[in-house]
Residue frames as a rotation matrix with the C-alpha (Angstrom) as fourth column:
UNK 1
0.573 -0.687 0.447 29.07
-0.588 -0.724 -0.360 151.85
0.571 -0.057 -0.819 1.99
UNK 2
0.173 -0.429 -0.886 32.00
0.296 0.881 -0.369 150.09
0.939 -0.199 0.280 3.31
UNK 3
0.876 -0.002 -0.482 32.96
0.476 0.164 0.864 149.97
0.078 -0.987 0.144 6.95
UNK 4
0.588 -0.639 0.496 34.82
-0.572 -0.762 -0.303 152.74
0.571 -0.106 -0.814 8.08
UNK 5
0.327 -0.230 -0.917 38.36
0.621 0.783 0.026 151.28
0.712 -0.578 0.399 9.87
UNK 6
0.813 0.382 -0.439 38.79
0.551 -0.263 0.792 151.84
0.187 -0.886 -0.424 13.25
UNK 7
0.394 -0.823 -0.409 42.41
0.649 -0.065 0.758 152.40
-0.651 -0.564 0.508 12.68
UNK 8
-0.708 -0.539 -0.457 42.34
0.118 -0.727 0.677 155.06
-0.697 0.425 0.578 10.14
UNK 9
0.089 0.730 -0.677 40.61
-0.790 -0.362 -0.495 156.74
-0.607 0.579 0.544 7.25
UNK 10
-0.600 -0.051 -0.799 39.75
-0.739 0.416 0.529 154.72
0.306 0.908 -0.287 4.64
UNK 11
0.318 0.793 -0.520 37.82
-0.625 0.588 0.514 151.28
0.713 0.161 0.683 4.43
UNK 12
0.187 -0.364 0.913 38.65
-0.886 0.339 0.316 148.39
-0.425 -0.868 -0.259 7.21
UNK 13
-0.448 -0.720 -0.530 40.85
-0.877 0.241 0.415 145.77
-0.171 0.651 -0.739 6.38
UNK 14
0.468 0.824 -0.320 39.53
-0.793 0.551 0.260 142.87
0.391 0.132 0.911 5.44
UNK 15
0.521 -0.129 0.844 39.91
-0.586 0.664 0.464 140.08
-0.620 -0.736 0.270 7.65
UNK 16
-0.747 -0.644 0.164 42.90
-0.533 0.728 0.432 137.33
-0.398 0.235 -0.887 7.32
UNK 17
0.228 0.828 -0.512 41.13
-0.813 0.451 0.367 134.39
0.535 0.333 0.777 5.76
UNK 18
0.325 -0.342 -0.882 42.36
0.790 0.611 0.054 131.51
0.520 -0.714 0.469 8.47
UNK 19
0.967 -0.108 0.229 43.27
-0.223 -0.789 0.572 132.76
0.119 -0.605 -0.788 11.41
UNK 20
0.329 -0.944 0.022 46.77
-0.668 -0.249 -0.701 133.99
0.667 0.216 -0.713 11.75
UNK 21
0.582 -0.270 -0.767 48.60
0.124 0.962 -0.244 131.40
0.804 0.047 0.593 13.33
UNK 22
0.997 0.073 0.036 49.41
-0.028 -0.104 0.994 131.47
0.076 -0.992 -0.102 17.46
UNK 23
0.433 -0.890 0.143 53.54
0.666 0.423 0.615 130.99
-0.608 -0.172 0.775 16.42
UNK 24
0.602 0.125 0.789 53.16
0.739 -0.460 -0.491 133.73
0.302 0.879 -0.370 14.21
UNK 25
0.011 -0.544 -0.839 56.24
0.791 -0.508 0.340 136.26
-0.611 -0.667 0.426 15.33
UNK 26
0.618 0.046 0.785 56.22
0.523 -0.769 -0.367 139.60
0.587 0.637 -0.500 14.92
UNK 27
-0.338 -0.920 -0.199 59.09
0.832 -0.193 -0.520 142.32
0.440 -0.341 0.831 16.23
UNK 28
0.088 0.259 -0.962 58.17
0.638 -0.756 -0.146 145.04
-0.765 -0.601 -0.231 18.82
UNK 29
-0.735 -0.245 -0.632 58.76
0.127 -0.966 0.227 147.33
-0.666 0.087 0.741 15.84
UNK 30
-0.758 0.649 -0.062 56.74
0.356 0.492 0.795 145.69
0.546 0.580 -0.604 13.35
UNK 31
-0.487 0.726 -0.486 53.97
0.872 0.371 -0.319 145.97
-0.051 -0.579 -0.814 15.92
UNK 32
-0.122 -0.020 -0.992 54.37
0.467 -0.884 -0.040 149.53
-0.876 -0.468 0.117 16.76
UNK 33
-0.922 0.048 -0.384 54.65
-0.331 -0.613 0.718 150.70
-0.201 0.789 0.581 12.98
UNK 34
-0.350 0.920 0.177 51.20
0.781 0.182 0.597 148.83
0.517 0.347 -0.782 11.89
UNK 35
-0.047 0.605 -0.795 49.72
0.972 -0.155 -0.175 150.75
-0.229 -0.781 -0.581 14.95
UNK 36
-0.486 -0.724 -0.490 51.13
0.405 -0.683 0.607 154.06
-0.774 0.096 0.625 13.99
UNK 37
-0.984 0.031 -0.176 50.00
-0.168 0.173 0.970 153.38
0.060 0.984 -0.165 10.16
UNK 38
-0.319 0.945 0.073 46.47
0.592 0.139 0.794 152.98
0.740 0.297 -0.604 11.27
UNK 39
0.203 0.849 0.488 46.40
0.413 -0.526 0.744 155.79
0.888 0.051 -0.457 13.54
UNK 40
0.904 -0.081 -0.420 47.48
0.422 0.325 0.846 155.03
0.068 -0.942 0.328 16.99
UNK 41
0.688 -0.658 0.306 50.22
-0.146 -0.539 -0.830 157.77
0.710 0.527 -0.467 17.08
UNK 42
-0.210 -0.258 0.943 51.12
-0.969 -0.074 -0.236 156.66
0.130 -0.963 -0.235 20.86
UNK 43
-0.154 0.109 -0.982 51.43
0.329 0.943 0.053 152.91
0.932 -0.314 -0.181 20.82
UNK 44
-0.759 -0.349 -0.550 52.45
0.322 0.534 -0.782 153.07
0.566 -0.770 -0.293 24.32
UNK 45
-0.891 0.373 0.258 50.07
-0.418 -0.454 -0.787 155.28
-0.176 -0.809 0.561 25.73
UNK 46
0.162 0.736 -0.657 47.39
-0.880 0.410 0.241 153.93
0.447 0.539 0.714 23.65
UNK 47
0.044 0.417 -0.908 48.03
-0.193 0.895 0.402 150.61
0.980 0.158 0.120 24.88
UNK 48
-0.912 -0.393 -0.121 48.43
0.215 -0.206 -0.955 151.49
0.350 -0.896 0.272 28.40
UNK 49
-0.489 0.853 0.183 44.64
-0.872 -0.484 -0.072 152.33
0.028 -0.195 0.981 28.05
UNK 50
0.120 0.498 -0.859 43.87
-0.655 0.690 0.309 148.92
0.746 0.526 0.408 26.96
UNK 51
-0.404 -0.721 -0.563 45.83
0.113 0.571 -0.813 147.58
0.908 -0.392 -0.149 29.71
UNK 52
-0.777 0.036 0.628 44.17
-0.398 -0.802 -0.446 149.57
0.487 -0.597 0.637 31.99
UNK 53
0.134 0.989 -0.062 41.08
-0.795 0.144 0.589 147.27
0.592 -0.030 0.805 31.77
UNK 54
-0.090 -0.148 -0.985 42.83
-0.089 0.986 -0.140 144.89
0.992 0.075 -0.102 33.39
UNK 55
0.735 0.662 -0.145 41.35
0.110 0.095 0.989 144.15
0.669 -0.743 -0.003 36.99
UNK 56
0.860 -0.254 -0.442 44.31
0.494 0.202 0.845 142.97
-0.125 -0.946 0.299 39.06
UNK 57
0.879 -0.373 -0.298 47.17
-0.363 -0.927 0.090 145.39
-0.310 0.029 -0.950 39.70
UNK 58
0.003 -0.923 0.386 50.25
-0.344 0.362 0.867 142.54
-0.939 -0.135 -0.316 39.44
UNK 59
0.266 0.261 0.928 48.71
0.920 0.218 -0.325 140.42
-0.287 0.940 -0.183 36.08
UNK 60
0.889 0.278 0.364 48.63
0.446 -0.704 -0.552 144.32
0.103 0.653 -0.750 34.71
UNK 61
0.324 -0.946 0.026 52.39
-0.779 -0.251 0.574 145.01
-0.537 -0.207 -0.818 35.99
UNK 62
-0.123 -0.831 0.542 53.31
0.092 0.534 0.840 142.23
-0.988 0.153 0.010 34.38
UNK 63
0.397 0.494 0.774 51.27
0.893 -0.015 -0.449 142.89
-0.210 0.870 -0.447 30.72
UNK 64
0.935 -0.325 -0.142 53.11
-0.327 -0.945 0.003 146.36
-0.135 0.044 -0.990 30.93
UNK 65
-0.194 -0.915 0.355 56.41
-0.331 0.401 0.854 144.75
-0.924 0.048 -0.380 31.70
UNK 66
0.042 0.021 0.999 55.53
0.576 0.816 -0.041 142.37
-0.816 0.577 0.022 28.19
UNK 67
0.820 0.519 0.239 54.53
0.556 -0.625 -0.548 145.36
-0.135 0.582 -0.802 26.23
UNK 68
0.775 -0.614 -0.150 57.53
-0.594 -0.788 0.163 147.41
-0.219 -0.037 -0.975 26.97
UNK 69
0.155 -0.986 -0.065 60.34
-0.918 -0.168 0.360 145.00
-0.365 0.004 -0.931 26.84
UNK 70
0.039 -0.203 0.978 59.61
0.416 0.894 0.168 141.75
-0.908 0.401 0.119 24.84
UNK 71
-0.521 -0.819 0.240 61.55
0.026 0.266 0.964 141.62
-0.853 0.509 -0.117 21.84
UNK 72
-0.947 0.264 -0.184 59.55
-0.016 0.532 0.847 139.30
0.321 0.805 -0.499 19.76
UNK 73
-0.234 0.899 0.369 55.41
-0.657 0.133 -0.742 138.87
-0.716 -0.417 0.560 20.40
UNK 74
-0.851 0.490 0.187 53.69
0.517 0.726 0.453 135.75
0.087 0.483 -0.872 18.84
UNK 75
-0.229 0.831 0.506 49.93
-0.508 -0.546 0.667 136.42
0.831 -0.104 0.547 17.72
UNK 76
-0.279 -0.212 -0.937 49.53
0.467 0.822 -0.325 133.98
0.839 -0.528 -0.130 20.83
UNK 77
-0.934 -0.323 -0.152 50.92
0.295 -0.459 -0.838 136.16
0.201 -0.827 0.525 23.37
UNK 78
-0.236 0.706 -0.668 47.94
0.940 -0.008 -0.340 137.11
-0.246 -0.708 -0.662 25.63
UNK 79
-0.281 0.305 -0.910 48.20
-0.026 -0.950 -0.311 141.10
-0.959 -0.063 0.275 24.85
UNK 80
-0.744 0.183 -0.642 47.04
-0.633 -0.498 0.592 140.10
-0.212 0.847 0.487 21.54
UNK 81
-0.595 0.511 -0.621 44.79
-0.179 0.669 0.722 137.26
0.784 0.540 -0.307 21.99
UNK 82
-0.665 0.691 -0.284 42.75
0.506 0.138 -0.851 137.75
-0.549 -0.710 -0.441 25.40
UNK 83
-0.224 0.864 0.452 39.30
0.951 0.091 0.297 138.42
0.216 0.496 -0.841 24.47
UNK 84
0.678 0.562 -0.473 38.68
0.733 -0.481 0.481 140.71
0.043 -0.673 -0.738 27.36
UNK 85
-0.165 -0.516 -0.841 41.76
0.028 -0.855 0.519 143.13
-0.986 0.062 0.156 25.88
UNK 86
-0.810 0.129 0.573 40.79
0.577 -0.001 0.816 142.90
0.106 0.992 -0.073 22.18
UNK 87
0.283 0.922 0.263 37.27
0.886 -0.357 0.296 143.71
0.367 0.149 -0.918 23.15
UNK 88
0.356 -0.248 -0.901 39.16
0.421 -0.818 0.391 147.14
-0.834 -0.518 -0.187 25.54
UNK 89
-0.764 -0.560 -0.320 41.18
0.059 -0.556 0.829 147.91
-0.642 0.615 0.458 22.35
UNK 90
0.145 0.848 -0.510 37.65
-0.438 -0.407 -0.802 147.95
-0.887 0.340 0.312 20.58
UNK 91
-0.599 -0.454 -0.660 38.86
-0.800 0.294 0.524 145.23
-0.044 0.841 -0.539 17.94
UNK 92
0.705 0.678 -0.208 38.08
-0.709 0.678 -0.194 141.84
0.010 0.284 0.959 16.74
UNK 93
0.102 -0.773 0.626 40.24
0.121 0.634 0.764 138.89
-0.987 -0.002 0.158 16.26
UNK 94
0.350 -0.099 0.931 39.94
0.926 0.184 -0.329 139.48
-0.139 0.978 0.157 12.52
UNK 95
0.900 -0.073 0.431 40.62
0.017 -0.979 -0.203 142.89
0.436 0.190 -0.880 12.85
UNK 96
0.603 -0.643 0.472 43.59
-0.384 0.285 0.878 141.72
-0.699 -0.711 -0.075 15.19
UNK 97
0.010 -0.398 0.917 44.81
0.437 0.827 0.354 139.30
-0.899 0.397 0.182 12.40
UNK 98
0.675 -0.186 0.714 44.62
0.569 -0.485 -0.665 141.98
0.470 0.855 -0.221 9.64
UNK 99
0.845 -0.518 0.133 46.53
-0.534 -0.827 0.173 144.38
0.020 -0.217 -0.976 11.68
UNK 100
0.423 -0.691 0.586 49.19
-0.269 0.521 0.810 141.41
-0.865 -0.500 0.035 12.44
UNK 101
0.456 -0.146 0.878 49.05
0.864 0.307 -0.398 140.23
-0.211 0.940 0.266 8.20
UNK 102
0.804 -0.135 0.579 50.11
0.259 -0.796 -0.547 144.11
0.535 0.590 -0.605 7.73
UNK 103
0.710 -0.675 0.200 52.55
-0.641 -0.503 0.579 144.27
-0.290 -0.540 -0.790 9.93
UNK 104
0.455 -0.673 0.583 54.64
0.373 0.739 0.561 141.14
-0.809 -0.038 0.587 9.15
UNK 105
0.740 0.013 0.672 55.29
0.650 -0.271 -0.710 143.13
0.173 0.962 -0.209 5.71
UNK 106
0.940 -0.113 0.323 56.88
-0.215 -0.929 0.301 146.00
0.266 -0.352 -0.897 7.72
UNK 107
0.232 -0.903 -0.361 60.34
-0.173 0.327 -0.929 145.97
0.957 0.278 -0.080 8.38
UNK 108
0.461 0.038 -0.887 61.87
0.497 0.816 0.294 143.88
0.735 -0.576 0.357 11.63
């Protein structure tokens, strides 16, 4: 039986094959619709939890600030490529890098 995905009913995406390149831009809406589309009806609050794991109170003021008002997000960008928030949002990097391959599809 396939893996159930975390972000909705159905089967879990299968992983990019290479990982998704660190220059890889995606638009704050882009982002937000993938999320949405696999479940997450409350980006913001939903990633405010994730955020939450973060120890120090300023680093996390400033990962809020990024979340809320950057434009553009590379897969780079730290809220998508620190281990120690992938592993809070209960993902993978491949699971990261499929959600990021489905969004780029989504409109800008």
């Amino acid at each position: 039986m396939p893996e159930e995905s975390r972000w909705g009913n159905g089967p879990a995406p299968e992983p990019y094959p290479d990982p998704v390149p660190s220059d890889f831009p995606l638009t704050r809406r882009q982002i937000r619709a993938a999320l949405i589309l696999n479940g997450i009806l409350d980006p913001d609050a939903w990633m405010q939890g994730v955020m939450a794991s973060i120890p120090d109170p300023v680093t996390r003021a400033l990962a809020l600030n990024d979340w809320a008002n950057a434009p553009v997000y590379d897969r780079g960008n730290p809220l998508f490529n620190d281990a120690s928030l992938i592993a809070a949002a209960g993902m993978t990097p491949a699971q990261v890098d499929a959600l990021w391959m489905a969004a780029k599809g989504l409109p800008e």
